[in-house]
C-alpha positions in Angstrom: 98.4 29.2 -89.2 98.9 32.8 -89.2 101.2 35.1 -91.5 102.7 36.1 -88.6 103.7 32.7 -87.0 105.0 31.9 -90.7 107.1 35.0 -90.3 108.8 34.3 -87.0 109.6 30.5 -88.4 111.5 32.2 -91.4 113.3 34.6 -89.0 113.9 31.5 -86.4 115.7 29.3 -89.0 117.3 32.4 -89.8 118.3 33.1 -86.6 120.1 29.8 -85.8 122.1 30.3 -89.1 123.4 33.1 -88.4 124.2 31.9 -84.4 125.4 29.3 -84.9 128.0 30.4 -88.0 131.0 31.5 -85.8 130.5 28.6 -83.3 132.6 25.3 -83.3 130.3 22.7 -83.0 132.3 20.6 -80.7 132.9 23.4 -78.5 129.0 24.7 -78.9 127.1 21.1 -78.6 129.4 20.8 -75.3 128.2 23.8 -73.5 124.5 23.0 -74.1 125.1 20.0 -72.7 126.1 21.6 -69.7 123.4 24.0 -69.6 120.8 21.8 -70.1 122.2 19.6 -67.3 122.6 23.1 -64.9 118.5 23.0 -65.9 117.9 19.9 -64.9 120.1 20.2 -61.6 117.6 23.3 -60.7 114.0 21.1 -61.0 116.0 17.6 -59.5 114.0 18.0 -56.5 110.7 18.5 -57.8 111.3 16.3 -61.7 113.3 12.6 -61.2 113.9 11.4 -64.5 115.5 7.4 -64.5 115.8 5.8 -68.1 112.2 4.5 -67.3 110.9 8.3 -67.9 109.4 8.3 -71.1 109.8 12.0 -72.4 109.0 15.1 -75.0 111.0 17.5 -75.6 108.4 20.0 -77.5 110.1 22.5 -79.7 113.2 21.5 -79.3 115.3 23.1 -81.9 118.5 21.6 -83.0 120.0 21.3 -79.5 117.2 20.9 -77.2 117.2 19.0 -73.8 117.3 15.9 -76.0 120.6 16.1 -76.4 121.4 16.1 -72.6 119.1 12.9 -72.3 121.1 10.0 -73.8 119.6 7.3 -71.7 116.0 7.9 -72.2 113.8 7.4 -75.1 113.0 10.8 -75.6 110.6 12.1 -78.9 111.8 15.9 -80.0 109.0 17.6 -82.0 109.8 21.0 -83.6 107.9 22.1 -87.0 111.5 23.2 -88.2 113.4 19.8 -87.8 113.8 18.7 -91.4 115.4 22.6 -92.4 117.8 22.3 -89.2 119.1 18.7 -90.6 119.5 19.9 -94.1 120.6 23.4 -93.4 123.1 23.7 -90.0 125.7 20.9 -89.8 125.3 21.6 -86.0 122.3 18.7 -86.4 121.9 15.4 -87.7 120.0 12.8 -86.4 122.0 10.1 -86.2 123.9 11.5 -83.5 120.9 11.0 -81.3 120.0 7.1 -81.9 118.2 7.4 -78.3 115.9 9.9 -80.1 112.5 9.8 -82.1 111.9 13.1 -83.9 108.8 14.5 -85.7 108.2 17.3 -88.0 105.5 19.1 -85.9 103.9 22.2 -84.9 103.7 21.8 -80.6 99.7 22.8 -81.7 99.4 19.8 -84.3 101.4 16.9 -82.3 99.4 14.4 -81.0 98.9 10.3 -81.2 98.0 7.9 -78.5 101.7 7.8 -76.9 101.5 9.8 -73.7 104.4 11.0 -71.8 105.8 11.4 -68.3 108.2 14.5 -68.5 107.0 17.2 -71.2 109.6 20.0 -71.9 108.6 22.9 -73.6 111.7 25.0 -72.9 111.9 28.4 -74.9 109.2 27.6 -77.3 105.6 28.0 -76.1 105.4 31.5 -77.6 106.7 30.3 -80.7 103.7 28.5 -81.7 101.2 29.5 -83.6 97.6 28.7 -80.9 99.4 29.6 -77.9 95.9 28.2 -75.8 95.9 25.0 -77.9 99.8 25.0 -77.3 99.1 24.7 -73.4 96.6 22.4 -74.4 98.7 20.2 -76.3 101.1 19.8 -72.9 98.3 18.5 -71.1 97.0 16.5 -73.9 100.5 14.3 -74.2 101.3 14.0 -70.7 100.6 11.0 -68.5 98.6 10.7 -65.5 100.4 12.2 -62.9 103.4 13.2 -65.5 105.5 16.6 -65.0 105.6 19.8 -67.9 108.8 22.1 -67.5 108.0 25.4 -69.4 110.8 28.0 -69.7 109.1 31.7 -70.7 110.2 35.1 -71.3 108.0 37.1 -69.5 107.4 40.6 -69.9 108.4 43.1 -66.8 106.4 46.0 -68.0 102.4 46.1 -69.3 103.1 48.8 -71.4 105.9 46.9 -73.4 103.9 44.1 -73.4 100.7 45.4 -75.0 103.2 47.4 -76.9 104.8 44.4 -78.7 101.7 42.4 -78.9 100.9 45.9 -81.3 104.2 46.1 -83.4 106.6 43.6 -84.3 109.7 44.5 -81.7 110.1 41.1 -80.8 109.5 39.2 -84.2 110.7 35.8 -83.1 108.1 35.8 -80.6 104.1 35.8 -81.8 103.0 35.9 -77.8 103.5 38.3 -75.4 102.6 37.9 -71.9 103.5 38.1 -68.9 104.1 35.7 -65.9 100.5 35.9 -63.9 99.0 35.3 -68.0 101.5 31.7 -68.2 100.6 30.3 -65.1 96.9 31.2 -65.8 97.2 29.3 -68.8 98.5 26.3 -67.2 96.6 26.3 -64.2 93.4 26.3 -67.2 94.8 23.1 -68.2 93.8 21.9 -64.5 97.7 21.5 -64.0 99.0 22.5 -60.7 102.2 24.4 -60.4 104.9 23.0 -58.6 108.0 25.7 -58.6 109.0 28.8 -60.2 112.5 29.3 -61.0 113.7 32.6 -62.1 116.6 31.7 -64.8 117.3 35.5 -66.0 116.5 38.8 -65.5 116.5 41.6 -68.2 115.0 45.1 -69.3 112.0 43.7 -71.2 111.7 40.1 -70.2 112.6 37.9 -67.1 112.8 34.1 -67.9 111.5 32.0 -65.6 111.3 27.7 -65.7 107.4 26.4 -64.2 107.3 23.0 -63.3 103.7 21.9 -63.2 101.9 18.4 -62.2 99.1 17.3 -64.5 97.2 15.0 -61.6 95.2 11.9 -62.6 93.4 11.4 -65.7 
């Protein structure tokens, strides 16, 4: 793992601290909910998830997709999960009893349990091997299963390359931008189903790929 991946952990825990410190959590945990389900109203045609769907929700912070999920067993994997329970009261895991979670890099996550829906939703530049990250997705999907990938992509080459060089975006190890994701999942043999443009801004647009990972 790289100083620099260390970094951006520090400044990530840091960051939901200070997020989160103003917020009711109540109020907050409610509007996730409703983003997370405005998510999964935009890939309903392409991702059908029934409490038969077995799912991974990779990276998934202290209010990932899990938390929309309540009637699937869902495993949540984020390298930061023991720091969120003991450090923001906005997490505990008892509130998710639906909900296996595991103290994981996305890189470093594996077993013999493989998955039919993978989300990796704001978090695949986090890591610290982005190609062994993409690989990972594969790796713990099952034949024929779905991954959903949210990405900031960068607008401009010269910002990216820039940022790659100096740290203006320190949360964020990986720059790239959208051509370079769906290279990196087409690698992993997966086919690309839709591409949903969530939010546009200066440096970045965010986009959500749904992508097929075809027989085994």
């Amino acid at each position: 793992m790289t100083t620099k991946w260390k970094i951006a952990q520090w400044f990530e825990l840091r960051w939901w601290k200070n997020y989160l410190r103003s917020k009711d959590k109540t109020t907050y945990l409610q509007w996730k909910k409703s983003y997370w389900h405005n998510v999964l109203g935009l890939i309903s045609t392409e991702v059908k998830i029934d409490t038969t769907e077995t799912i991974c929700d990779l990276g998934c912070g202290p209010a990932g997709i899990f938390i929309a999920l309540p009637n699937n067993k869902v495993t949540a994997v984020d390298p930061l999960i023991n720091d969120y329970e003991k450090q923001l009261t906005f997490f505990t895991r008892a509130d998710y009893p639906n909900v296996e979670f595991a103290e994981s890099t996305i890189e470093d996550f594996g077993g013999r349990k493989k998955y039919d829906i993978v989300f990796c939703l704001n978090a695949i530049n986090h890591v610290y091997d982005i190609e062994k990250g993409f690989a990972q997705l594969k790796n713990i999907s099952a034949a024929n299963g779905q991954v959903v990938v949210s990405i900031d992509a960068h607008n401009y080459s010269f910002f990216k390359y820039l940022f790659r060089t100096i740290p203006g975006d320190v949360l964020h190890p990986h720059q790239y931008d959208l051509a370079e994701y769906k290279a990196m999942l087409e690698k992993q043999s997966m086919q690309i189903q839709k591409t949903i443009l969530l939010k546009q801004e200066f440096f970045f647009t965010h986009y959500l790929l749904v992508a097929k990972t075809g027989n085994r």
